[in-house]
C-alpha positions as a Markdown table, in Angstrom:
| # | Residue | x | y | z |
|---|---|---|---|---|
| 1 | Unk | -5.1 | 16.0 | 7.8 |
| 2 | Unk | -5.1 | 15.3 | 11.7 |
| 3 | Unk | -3.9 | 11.4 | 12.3 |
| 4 | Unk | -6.3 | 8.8 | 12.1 |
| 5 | Unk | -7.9 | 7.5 | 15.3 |
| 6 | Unk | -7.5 | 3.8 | 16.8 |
| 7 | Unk | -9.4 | 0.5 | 15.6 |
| 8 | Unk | -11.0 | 2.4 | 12.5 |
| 9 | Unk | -14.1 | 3.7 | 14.4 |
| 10 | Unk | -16.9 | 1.0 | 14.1 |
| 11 | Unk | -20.6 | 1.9 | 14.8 |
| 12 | Unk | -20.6 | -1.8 | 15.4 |
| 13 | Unk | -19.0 | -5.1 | 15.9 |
| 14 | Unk | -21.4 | -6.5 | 12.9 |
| 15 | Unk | -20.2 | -3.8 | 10.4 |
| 16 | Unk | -16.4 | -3.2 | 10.6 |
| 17 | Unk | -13.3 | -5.6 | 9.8 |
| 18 | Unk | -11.9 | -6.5 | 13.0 |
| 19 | Unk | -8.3 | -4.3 | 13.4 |
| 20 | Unk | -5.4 | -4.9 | 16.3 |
| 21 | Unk | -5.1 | -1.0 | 17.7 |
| 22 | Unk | -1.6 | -1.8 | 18.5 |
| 23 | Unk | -0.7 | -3.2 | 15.2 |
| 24 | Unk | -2.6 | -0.8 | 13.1 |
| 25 | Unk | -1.2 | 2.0 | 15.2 |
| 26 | Unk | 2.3 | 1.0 | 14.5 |
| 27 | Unk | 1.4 | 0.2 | 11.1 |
| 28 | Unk | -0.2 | 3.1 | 10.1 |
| 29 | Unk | -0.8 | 6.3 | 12.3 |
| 30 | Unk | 2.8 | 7.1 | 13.8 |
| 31 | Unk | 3.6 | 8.8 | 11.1 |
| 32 | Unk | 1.0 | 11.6 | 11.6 |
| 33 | Unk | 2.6 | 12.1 | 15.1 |
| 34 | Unk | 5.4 | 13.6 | 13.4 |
| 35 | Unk | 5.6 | 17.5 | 12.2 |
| 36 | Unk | 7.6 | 16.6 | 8.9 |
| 37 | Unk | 4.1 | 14.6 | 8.2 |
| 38 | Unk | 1.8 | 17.6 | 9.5 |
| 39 | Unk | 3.7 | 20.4 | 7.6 |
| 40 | Unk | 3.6 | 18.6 | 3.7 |
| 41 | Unk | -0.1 | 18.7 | 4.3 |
| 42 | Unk | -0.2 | 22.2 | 5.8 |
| 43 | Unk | 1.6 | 23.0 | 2.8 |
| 44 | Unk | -0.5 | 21.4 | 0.2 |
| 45 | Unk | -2.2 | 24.9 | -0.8 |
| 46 | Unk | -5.2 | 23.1 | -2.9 |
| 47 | Unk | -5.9 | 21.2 | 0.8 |
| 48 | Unk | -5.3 | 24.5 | 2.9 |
| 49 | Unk | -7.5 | 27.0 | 0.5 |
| 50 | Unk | -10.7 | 24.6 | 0.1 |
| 51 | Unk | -11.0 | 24.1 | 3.9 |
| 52 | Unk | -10.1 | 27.6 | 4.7 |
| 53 | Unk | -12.3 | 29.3 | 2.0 |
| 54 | Unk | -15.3 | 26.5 | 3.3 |
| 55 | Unk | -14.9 | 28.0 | 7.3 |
| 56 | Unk | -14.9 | 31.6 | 6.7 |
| 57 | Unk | -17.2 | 31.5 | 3.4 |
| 58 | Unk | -20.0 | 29.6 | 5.7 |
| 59 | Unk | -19.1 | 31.2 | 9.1 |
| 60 | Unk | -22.8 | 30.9 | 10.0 |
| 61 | Unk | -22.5 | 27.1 | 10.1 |
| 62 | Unk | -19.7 | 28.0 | 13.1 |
| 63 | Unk | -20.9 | 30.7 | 15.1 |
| 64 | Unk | -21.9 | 30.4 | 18.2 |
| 65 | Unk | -21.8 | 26.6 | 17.4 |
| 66 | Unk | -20.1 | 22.9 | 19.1 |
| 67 | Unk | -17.7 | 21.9 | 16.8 |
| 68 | Unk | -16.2 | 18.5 | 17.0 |
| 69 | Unk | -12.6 | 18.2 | 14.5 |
| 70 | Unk | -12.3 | 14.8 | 14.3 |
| 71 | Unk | -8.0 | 13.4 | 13.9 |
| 72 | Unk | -7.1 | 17.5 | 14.7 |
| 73 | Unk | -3.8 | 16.6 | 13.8 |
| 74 | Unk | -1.4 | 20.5 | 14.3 |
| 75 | Unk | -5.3 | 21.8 | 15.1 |
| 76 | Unk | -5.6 | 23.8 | 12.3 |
| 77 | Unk | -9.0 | 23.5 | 11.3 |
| 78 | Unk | -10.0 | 23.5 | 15.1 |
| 79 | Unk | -8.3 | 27.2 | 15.4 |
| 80 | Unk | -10.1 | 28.0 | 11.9 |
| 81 | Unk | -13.6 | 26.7 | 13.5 |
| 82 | Unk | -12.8 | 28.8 | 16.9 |
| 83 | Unk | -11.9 | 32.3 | 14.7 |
| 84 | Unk | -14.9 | 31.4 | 12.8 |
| 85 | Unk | -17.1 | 31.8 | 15.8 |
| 86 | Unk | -17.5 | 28.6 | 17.4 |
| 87 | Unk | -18.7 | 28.7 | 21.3 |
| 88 | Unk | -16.6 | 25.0 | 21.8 |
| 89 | Unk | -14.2 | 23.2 | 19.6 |
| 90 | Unk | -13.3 | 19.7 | 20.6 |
| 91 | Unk | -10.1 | 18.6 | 19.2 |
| 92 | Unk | -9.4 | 15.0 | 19.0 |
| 93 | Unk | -6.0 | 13.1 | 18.4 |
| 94 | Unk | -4.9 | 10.1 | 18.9 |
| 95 | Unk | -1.3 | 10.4 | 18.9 |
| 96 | Unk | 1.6 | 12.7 | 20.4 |
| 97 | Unk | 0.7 | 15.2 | 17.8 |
| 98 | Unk | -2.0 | 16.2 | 20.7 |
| 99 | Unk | 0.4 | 17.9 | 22.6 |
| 100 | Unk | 1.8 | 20.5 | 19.8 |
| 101 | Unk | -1.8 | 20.9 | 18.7 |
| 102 | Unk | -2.1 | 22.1 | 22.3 |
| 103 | Unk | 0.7 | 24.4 | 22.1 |
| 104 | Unk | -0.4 | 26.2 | 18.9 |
| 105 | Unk | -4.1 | 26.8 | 20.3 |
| 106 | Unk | -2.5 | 28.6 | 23.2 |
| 107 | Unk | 0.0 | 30.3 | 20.8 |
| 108 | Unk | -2.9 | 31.7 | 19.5 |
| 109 | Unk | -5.1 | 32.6 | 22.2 |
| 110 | Unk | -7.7 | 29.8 | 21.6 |
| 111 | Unk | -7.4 | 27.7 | 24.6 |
| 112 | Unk | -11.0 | 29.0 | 26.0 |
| 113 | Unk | -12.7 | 27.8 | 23.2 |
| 114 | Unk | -10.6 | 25.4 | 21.9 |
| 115 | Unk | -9.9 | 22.1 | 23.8 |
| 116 | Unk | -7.5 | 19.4 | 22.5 |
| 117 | Unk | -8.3 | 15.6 | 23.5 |
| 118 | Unk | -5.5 | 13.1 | 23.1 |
| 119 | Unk | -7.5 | 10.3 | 22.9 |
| 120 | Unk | -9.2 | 7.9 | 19.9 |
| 121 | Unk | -12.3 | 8.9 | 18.6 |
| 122 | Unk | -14.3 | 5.3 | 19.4 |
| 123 | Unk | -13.2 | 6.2 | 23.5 |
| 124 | Unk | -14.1 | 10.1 | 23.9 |
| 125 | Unk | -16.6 | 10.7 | 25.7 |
| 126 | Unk | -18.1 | 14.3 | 25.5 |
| 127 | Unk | -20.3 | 16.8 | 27.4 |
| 128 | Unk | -22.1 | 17.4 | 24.6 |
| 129 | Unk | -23.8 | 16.7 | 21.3 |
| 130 | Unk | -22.1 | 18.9 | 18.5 |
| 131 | Unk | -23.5 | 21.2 | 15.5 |
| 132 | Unk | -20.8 | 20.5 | 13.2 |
| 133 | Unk | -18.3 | 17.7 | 12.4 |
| 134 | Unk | -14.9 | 18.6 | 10.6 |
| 135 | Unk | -12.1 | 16.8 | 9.7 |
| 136 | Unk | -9.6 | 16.3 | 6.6 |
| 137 | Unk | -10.1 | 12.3 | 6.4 |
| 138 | Unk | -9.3 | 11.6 | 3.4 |
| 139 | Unk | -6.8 | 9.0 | 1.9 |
| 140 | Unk | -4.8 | 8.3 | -1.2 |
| 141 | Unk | -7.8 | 8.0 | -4.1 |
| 142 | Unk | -10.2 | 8.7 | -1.4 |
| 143 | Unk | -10.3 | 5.5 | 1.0 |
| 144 | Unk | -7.0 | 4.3 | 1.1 |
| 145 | Unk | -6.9 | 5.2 | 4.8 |
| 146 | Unk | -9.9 | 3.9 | 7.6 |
| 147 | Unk | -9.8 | 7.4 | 9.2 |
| 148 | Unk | -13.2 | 8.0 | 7.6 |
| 149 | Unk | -14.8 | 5.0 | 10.2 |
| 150 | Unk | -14.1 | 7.0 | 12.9 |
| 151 | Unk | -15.7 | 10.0 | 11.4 |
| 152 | Unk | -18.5 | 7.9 | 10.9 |
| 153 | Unk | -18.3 | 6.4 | 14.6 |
| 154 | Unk | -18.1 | 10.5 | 15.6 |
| 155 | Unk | -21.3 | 11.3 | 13.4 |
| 156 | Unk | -22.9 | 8.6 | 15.4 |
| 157 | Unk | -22.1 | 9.2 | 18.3 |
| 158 | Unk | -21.7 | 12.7 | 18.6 |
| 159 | Unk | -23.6 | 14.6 | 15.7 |
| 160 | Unk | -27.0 | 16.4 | 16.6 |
| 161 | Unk | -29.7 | 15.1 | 14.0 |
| 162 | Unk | -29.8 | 18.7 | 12.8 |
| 163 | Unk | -25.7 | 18.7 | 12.3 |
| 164 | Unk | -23.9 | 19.7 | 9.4 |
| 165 | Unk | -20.6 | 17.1 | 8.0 |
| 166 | Unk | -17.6 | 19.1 | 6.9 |
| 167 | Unk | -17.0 | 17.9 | 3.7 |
| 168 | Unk | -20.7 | 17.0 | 3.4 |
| 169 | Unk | -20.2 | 14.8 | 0.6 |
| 170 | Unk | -17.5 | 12.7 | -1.5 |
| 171 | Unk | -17.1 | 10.9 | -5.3 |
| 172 | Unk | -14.7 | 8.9 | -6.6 |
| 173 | Unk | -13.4 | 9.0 | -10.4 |
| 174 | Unk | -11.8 | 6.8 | -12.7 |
| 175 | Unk | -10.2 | 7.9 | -16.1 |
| 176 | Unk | -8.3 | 5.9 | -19.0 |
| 177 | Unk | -4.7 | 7.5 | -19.3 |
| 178 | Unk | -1.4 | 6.8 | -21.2 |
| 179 | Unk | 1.7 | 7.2 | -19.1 |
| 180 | Unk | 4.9 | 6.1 | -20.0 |
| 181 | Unk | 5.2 | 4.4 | -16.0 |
| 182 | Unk | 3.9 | 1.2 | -18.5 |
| 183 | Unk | 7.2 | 0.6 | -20.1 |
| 184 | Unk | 9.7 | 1.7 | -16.7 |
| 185 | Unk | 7.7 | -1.0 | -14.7 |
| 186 | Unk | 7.9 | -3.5 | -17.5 |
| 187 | Unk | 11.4 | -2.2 | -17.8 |
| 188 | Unk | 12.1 | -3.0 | -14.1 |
| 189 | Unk | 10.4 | -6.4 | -14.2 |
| 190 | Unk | 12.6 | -7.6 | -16.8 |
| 191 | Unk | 15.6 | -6.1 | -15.0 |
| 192 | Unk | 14.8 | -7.8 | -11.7 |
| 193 | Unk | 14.4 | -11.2 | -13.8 |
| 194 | Unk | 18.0 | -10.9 | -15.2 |
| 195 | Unk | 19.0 | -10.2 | -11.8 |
| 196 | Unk | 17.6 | -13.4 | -10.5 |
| 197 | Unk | 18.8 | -15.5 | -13.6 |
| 198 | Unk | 22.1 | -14.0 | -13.1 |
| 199 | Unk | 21.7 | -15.1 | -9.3 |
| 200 | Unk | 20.3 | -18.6 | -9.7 |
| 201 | Unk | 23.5 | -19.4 | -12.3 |
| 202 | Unk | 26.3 | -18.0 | -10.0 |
| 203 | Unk | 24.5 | -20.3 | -6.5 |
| 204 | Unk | 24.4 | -23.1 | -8.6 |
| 205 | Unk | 28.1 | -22.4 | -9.9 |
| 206 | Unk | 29.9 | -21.5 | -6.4 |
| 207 | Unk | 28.0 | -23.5 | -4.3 |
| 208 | Unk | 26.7 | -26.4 | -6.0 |
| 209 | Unk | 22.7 | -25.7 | -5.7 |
| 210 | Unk | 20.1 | -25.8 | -8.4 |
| 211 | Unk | 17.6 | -22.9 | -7.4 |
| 212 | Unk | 15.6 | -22.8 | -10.9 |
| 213 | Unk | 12.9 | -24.5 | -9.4 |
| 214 | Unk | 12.1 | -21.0 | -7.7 |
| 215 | Unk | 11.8 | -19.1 | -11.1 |
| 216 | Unk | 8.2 | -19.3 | -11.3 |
| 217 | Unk | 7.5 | -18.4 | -7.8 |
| 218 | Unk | 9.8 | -15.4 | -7.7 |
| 219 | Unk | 8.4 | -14.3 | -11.4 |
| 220 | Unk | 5.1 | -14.4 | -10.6 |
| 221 | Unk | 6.1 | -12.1 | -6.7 |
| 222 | Unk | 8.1 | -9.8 | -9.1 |
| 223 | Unk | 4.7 | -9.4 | -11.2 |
| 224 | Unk | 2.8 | -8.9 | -8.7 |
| 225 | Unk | 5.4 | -6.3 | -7.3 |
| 226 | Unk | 6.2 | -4.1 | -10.7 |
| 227 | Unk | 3.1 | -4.5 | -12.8 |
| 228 | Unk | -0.1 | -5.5 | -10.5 |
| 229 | Unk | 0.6 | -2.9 | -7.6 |
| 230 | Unk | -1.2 | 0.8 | -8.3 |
| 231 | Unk | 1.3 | 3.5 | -7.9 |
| 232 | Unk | 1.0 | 7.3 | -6.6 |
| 233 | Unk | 1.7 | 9.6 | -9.2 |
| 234 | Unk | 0.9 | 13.4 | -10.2 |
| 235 | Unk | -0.6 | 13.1 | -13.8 |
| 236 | Unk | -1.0 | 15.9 | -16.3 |
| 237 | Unk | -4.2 | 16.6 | -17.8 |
| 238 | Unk | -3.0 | 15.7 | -21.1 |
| 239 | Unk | -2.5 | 12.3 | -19.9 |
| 240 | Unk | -6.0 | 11.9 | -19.1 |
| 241 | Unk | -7.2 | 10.5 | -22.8 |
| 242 | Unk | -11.1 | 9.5 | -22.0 |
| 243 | Unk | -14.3 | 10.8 | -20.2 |
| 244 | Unk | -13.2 | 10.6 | -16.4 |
| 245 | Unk | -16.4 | 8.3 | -14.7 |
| 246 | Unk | -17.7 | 8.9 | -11.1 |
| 247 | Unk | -17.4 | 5.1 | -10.0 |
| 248 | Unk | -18.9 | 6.4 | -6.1 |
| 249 | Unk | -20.8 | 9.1 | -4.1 |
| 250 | Unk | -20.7 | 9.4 | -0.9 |
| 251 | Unk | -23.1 | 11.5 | 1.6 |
| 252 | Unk | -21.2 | 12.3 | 4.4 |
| 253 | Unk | -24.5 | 12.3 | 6.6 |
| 254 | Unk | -25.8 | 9.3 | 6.0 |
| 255 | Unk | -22.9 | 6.5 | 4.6 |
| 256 | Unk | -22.2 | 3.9 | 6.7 |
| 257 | Unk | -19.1 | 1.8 | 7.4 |
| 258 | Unk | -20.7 | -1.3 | 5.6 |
| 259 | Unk | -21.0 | 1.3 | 2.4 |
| 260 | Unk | -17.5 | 1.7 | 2.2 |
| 261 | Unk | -15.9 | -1.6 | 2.6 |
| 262 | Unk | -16.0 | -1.6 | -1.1 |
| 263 | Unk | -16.8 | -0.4 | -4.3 |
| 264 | Unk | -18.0 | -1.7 | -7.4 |
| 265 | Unk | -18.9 | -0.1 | -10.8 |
| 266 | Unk | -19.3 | -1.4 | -14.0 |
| 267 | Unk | -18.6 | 2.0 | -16.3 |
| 268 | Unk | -18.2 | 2.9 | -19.9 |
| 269 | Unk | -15.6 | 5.8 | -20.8 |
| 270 | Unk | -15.3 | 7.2 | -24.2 |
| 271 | Unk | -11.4 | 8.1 | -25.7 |
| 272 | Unk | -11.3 | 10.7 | -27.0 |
| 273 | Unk | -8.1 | 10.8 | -28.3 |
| 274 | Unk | -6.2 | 9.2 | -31.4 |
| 275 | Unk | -3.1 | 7.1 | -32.3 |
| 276 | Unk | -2.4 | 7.0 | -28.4 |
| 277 | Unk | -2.1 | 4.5 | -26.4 |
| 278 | Unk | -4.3 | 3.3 | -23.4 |
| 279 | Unk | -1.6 | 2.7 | -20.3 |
| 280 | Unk | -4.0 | 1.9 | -17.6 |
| 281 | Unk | -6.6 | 3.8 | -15.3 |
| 282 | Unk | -6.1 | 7.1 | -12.7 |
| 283 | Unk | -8.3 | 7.5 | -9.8 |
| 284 | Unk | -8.8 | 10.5 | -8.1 |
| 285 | Unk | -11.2 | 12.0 | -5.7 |
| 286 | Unk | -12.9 | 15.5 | -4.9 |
| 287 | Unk | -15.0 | 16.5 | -1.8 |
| 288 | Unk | -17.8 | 19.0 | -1.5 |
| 289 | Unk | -18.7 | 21.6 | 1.2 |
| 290 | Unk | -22.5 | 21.8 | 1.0 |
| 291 | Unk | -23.9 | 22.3 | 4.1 |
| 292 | Unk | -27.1 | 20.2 | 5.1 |
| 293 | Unk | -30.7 | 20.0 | 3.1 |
| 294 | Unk | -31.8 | 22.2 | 6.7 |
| 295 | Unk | -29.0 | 24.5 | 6.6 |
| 296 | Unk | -27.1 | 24.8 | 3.4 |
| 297 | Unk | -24.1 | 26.2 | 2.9 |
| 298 | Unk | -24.4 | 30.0 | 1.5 |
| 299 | Unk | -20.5 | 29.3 | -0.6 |
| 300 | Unk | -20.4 | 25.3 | -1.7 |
| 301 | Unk | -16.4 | 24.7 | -1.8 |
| 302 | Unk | -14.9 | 21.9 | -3.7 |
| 303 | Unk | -11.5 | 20.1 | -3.1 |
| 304 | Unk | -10.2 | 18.1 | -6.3 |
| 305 | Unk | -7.7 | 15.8 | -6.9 |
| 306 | Unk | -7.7 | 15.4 | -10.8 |
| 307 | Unk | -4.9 | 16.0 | -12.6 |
| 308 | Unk | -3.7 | 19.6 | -12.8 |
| 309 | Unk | -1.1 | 21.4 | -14.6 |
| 310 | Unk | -0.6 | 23.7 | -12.1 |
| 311 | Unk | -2.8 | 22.8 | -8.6 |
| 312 | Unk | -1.1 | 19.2 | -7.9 |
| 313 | Unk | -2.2 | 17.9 | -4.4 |
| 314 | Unk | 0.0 | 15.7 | -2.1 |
| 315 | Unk | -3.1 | 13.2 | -2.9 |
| 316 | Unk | -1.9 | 12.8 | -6.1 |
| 317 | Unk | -3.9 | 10.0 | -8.6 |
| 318 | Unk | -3.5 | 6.4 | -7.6 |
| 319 | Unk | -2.8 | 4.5 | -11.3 |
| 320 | Unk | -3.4 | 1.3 | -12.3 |
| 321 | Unk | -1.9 | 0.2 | -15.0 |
| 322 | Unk | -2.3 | -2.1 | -17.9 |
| 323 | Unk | 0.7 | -5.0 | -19.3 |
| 324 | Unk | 0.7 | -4.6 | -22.1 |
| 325 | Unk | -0.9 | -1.5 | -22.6 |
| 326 | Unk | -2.8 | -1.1 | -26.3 |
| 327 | Unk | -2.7 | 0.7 | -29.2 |
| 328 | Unk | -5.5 | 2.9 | -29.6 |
| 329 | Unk | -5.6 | 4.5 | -33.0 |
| 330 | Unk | -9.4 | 5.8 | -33.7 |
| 331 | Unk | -11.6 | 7.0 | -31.3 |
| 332 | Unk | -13.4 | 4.4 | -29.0 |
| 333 | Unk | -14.4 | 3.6 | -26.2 |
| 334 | Unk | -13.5 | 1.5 | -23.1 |
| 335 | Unk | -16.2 | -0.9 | -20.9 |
| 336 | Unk | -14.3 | -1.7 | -17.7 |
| 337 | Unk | -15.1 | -3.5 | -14.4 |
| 338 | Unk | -13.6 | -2.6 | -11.2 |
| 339 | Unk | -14.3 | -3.9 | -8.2 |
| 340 | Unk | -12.1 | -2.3 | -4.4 |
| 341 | Unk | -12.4 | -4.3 | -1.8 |
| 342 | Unk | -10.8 | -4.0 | 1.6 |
| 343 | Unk | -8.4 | -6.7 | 2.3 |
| 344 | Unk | -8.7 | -8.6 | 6.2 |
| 345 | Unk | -5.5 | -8.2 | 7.4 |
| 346 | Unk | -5.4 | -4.1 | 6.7 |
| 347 | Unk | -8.6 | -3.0 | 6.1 |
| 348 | Unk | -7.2 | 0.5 | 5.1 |
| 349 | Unk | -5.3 | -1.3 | 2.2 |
| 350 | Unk | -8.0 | -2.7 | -1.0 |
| 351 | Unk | -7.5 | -4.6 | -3.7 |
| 352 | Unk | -8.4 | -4.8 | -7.2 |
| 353 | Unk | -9.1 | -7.6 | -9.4 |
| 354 | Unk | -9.0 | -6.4 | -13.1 |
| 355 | Unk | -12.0 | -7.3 | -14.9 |
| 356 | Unk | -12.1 | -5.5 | -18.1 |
| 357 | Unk | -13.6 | -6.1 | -21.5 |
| 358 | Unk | -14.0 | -4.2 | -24.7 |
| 359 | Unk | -16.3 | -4.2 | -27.7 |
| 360 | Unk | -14.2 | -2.0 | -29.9 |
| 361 | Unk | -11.2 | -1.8 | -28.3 |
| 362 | Unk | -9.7 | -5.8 | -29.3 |
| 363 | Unk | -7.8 | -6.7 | -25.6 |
| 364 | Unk | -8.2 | -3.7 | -23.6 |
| 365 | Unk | -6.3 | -5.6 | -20.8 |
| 366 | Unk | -4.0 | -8.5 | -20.6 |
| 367 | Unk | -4.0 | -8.6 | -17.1 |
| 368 | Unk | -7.9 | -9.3 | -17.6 |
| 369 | Unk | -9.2 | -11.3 | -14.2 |
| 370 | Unk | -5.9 | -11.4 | -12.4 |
| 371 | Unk | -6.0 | -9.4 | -8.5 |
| 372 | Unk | -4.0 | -5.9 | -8.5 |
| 373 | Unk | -3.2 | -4.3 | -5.4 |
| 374 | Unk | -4.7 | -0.6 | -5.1 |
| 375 | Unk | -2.2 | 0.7 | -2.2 |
């Protein structure tokens, strides 16, 4: 995955959260300017083999073709579009990553075809409309990061009305798990609070001050920190112990930034398995490779990110879980709410109000109406 562009790539004022460039720059792209960064993803063979495999299993979507590679990043899918057959490639980047992405088209005898553009996505200005729009955009359980609104802004812009989105399309999933990351978080809230109790008796022993008037506020911070924050982790199937749900689709060609400022479902997910209990919920993603309705693709490629015993991703799942978790000892099945939304401040971070109720499962969630924070 190339670096994300500047100011999240509105199509306009009316539909995108307002962002400070230079703040959201610092806060979030300088770390794709780095090759440590651009190698862990280079090395995620799951990422690698799905974009490869969807190049050079539908090379007649590239040949003779504009290409535009939208956050190029090291320019690897650029240099994958231009030995594909593409007539142009434009490589966009909006940090110093520009320059080696430079280097290794030349390195391989691509700078003809290939040219790299160190620049954000909302202020390129091309010759030309393009055939195809590629890029790896995709965040931690999907939208995490607001790189997709200037892929959006690119489509836009830049896409001819016969052009062809690489990945075409997008879903998000949702799946009830049990993970023992329930009882270290609960384990680490406690510890924190004997910390501060420890604390709060040694300030007002030394020094005379009474600080217990801060409990509350610095248990409920603490909460919020150890058991209302959604966590990476790499699951194992046998974690997973209901039906995993789609919770959104996503048509590359047509969403718009409004689209994914949030997402709500309301979804129902059987469990499937006994005298287990329910920890929380994993999300997870998967994009397709489908070419357009004009011009489909003659291989359809899928990336996932479920859980995997042995094809992990550097995506991971993001989990959310539940405090307490419950007992589940006969089959049932969960109704759960969830609602993402993108918060004002950092509109690549969302939050998540827990809103989930159960007919046959009695208190599926303690943490029932109370705001957790996806990222």
């Amino acid at each position: 995955m190339g670096s994300r562009t500047v100011n999240g790539g509105a199509t306009s004022a009316a539909e995108a959260v307002a962002v400070d460039k230079g703040v959201d720059f610092a806060n979030y792209f300088c770390t794709y300017g780095f090759l440590y960064h651009q190698k862990e993803m280079l090395s995620d063979r799951v990422r690698m083999d799905a974009y490869y495999n969807a190049v050079f299993e539908n090379k007649h979507h590239f040949e003779g073709k504009a290409v535009l590679d939208v956050g190029t990043g090291s320019g690897i899918l650029a240099i994958w579009s231009a030995q594909a057959g593409a007539r142009k490639v434009y490589a966009v980047e909006a940090t110093k990553m520009a320059e080696h992405a430079r280097e290794l088209v030349k390195a391989n005898n691509l700078q003809d075809i290939v040219e790299v553009i160190e620049e954000s996505m909302e202020d390129v200005i091309l010759p030309e409309k393009v055939d195809v729009i590629i890029s790896e955009w995709m965040g931690y359980f999907l939208l995490r990061e607001s790189m997709f609104d200037s892929v959006i802004c690119a489509r836009e812009r830049w896409l001819k009305p016969s052009g062809i989105m690489y990945p075409s399309h997008a879903r998000m999933w949702l799946a009830p798990i049990r993970s023992g990351l329930v009882d270290q978080k609960m384990s680490d809230y406690e510890d924190a609070m004997n910390d501060w109790h420890g604390f709060v008796n040694e300030t007002e022993s030394y020094y005379g001050v009474d600080m217990r008037v801060l409990t509350k506020p610095f248990a409920e911070e603490q909460r919020k920190y150890y058991l209302k924050t959604s966590m990476w982790n790499n699951l194992h199937p046998n974690q997973v112990i209901g039906t995993p749900v789609i919770i959104k689709e996503i048509d590359c060609s047509t969403v718009t930034i409004n689209d994914i400022l949030g997402v709500r479902a309301s979804v129902s997910s059987s469990i499937s398995a006994e005298n287990t209990r329910l920890c929380g919920f994993a999300g997870w993603f998967d994009v397709h490779f489908r070419g357009s309705h004009e011009n489909l693709a003659q291989q359809e490629i899928e990336l996932t990110t479920a859980p995997s015993e042995d094809f992990g991703t550097h995506w991971g799942q993001q989990v959310f879980l539940l405090h307490p978790p419950t007992d589940i000892w006969n089959i049932a099945s969960a109704v759960y709410q969830q609602v993402l939304h993108r918060m004002n401040l950092h509109p690549d971070i969302f939050t998540v109000p827990a809103n989930m109720c159960d007919s046959q499962v009695p208190v599926i969630a303690a943490s029932s109406h109370e705001e957790q924070k996806l990222f």
